[in-house]
KEMI-73611 format. One record per residue (C-alpha): z, y, x. Coordinates in steps of 0.1 Angstrom, whole numbers, padded with zeros to 4 digits, always signed. Each point is the difference from the previous one (the first is absolute). Layout:
# residues N
ZYX;...
//
This chain:
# residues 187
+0000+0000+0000;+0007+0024+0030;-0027-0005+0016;-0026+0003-0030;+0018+0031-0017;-0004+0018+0036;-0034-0012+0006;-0006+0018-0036;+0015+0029+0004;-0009+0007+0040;-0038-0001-0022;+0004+0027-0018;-0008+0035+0005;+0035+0017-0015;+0023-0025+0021;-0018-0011+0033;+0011+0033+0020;+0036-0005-0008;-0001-0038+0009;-0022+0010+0031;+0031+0021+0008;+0023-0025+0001;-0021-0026+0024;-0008+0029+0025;+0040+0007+0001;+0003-0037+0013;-0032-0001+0019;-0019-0025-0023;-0035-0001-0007;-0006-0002-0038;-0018-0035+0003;+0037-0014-0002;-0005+0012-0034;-0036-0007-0012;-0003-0031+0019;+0037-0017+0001;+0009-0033+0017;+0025-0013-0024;+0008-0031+0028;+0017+0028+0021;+0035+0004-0010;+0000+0039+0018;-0027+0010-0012;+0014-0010-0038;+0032+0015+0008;-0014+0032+0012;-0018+0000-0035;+0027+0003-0018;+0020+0019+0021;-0037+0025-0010;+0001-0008-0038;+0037+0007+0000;-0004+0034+0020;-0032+0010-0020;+0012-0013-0040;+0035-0005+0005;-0006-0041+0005;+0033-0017+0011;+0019+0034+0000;+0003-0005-0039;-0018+0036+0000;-0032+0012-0016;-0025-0023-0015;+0026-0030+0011;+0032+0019-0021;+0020-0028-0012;-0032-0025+0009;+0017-0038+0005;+0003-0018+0033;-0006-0033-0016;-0034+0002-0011;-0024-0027+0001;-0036+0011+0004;-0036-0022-0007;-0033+0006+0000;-0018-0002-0037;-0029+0017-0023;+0003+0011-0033;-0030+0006-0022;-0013+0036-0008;+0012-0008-0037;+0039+0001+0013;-0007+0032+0011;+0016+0013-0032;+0032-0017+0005;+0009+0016+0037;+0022+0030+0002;+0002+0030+0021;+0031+0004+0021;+0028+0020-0013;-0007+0031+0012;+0000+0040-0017;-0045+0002+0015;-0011-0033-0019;+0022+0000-0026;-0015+0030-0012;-0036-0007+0006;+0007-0032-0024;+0012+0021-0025;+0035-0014+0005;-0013-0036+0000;-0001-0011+0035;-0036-0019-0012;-0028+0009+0021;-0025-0006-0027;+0022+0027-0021;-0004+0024+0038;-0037-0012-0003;-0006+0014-0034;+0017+0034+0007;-0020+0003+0030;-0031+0001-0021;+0014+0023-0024;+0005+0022+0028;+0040-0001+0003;+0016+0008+0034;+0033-0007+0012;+0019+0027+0011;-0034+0020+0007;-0010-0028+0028;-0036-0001-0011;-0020-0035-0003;-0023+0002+0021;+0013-0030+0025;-0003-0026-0031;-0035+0012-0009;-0013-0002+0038;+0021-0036+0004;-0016-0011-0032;-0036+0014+0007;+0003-0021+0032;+0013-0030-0017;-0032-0001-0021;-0026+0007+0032;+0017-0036+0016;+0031+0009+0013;+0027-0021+0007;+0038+0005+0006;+0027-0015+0011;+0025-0020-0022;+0027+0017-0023;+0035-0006+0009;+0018-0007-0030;+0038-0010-0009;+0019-0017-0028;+0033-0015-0008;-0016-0037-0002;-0035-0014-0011;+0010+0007-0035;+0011+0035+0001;-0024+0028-0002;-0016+0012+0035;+0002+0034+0014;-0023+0017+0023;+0017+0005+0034;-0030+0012+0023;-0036+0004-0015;+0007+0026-0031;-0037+0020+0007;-0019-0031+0007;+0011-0016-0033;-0003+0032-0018;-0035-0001+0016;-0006-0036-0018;+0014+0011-0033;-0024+0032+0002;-0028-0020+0004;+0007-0032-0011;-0036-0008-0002;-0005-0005+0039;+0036-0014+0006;+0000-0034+0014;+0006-0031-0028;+0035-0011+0023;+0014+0022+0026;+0021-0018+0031;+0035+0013-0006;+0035-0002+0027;+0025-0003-0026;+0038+0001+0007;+0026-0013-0020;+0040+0006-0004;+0023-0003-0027;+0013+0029+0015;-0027+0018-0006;+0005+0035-0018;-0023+0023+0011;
//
């Protein structure tokens, strides 16, 4: 999970200078990021000791605020059709774009209508979603839940499946997936 949620994030254009930040502190190149060895136990540890320093990971901080140590993690898919059933994380930015519903189909719809949150326009789903449609692909959600019953929540990945839900149409049938569960799990 460490490795995949920096390999997402070190991709995009509003988080790679901050993470870039943190490897040049410590004299790494950012290939320890985009192309991890998870066989080597320093390079895993000084992951974490990145995620935790960048969203709070380990320091119960952040993203990671009350986030369980015992989680178990596997790789799935879920089909574009269970889409509807994810939620947003609980946060003040998506809760409002879902119109209080935490659904990014709900986020999807407002987008079209033209709704911004908190005057942060939408321009990054529309160019994600454009690019979706011309053959893009990106890299799996993270998601979280209490077990494989409860519902799942959207821990890293909120544009990209906002992206699928604005253009459902070009979205992939199934989607690989790094799910993570807890019954500690609260956020």
């Amino acid at each position: 999970m460490v490795a995949v949620f920096l390999k997402t994030e070190i991709a995009s254009t509003r988080f790679a200078r901050d993470i870039l930040a943190i490897l040049a502190r410590a004299g790494q190149p950012r290939t320890i990021i985009e192309q991890p060895n998870l066989t080597d136990p320093r390079e895993n540890t000084y992951r974490r000791g990145v995620l935790g320093e960048w969203r709070g990971y380990g320091r119960d901080a952040d993203v990671f605020r009350h986030f369980p140590t015992d989680v178990r993690w596997y790789r799935a898919t879920i089909e574009k059709a269970e889409f509807a059933a994810l939620r947003y994380i609980n946060d003040d930015y998506w809760i409002e774009l879902s119109g209080g519903s935490r659904s990014a189909v709900d986020a999807a719809a407002r987008i079209r209508g033209g709704i911004e949150a908190f005057g942060v326009g939408n321009g990054g789903f529309w160019w994600m979603a454009e690019a979706l449609c011309k053959g893009a692909a990106f890299p799996e959600l993270i998601l979280v839940g209490k077990d494989e019953r409860a519902p799942l929540v959207v821990l890293e990945g909120h544009v990209r499946l906002t992206a699928y839900c604005l253009r459902p149409d070009c979205a992939p049938d199934t989607l690989p997936v790094l799910v993570g569960y807890s019954p500690r799990m609260e956020k």
